[in-house]
KEBAFI-623005 format. One record per residue (C-alpha): x, y, z; chain. Coordinates in steps of 0.02 Angstrom, whole numbers, always signed. Layout:
N
PT      u      v      w mol
PT      X      Y      Z   A
...
***
This chain:
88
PT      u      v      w mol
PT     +0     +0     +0   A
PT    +66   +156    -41   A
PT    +76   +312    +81   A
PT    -17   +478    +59   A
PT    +24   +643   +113   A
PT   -140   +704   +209   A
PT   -197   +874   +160   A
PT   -361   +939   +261   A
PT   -438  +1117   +174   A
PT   -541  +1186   +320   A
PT   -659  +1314   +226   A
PT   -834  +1408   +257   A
PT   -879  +1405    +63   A
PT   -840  +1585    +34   A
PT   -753  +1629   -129   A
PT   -561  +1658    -58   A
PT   -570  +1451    +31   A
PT   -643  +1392   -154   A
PT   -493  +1497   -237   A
PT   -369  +1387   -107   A
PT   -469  +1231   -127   A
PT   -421  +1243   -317   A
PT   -255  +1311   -280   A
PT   -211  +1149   -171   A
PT   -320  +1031   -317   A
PT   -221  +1134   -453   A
PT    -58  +1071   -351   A
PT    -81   +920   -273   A
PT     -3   +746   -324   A
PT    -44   +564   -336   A
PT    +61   +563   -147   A
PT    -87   +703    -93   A
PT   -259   +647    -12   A
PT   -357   +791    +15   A
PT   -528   +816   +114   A
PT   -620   +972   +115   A
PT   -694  +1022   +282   A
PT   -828  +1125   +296   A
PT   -836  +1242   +459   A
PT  -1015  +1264   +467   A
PT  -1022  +1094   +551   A
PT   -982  +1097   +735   A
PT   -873   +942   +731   A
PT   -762  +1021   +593   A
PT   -756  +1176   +692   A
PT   -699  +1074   +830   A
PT   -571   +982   +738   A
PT   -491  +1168   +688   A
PT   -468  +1209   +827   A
PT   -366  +1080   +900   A
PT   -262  +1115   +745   A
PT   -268  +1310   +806   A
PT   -358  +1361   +666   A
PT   -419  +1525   +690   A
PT   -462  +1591   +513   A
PT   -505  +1514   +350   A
PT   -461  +1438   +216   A
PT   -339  +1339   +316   A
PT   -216  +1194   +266   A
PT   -168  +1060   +390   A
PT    -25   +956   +318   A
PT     +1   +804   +366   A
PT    -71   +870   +541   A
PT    +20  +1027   +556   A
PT    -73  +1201   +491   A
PT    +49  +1229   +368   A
PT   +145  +1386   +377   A
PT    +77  +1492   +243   A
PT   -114  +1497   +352   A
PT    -46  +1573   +481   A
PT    +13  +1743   +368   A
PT   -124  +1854   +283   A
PT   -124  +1757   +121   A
PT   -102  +1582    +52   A
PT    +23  +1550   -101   A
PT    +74  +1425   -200   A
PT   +249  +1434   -169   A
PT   +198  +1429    +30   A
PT    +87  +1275     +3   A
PT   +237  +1193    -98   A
PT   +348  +1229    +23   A
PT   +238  +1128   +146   A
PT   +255   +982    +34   A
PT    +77   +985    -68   A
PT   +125   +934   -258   A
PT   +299   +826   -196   A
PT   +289   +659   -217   A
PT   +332   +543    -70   A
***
């Protein structure tokens, strides 16, 4: 069985967390497995916040919020640098 990198997109469906959903879709690999979580539902919300999420969109990588959610805006390069598009 081969290994995934795990790549959770915490989003509220407003237009900038669909731009990053596509952005991380655009980007990802056949070594990404990504879930989109919706924040409306309490157990989502829940799940962010053990991760520390405090805004969204948000990327967890791999369990960690990668680096480029915790600055004003997400980038490519950011979300590459957090592995997202590398194969294993």
């Amino acid at each position: 069985m081969s290994q995934k990198r795990k790549i959770e997109v915490f989003s509220a469906g407003c237009p900038t967390c669909e731009e990053t959903i596509s952005l991380v879709k655009g980007i990802a690999c056949s070594s990404c497995e990504i879930e989109v979580l919706d924040m409306r539902q309490p157990g989502v919300a829940k799940r962010a916040k053990a991760y520390g999420i405090g805004r969204v969109p948000a990327v967890v990588v791999d369990g960690q919020l990668a680096d480029c959610c915790r600055s004003p805006q997400i980038s490519e390069q950011a979300l590459r640098a957090s592995g997202i598009g590398a194969p294993l």
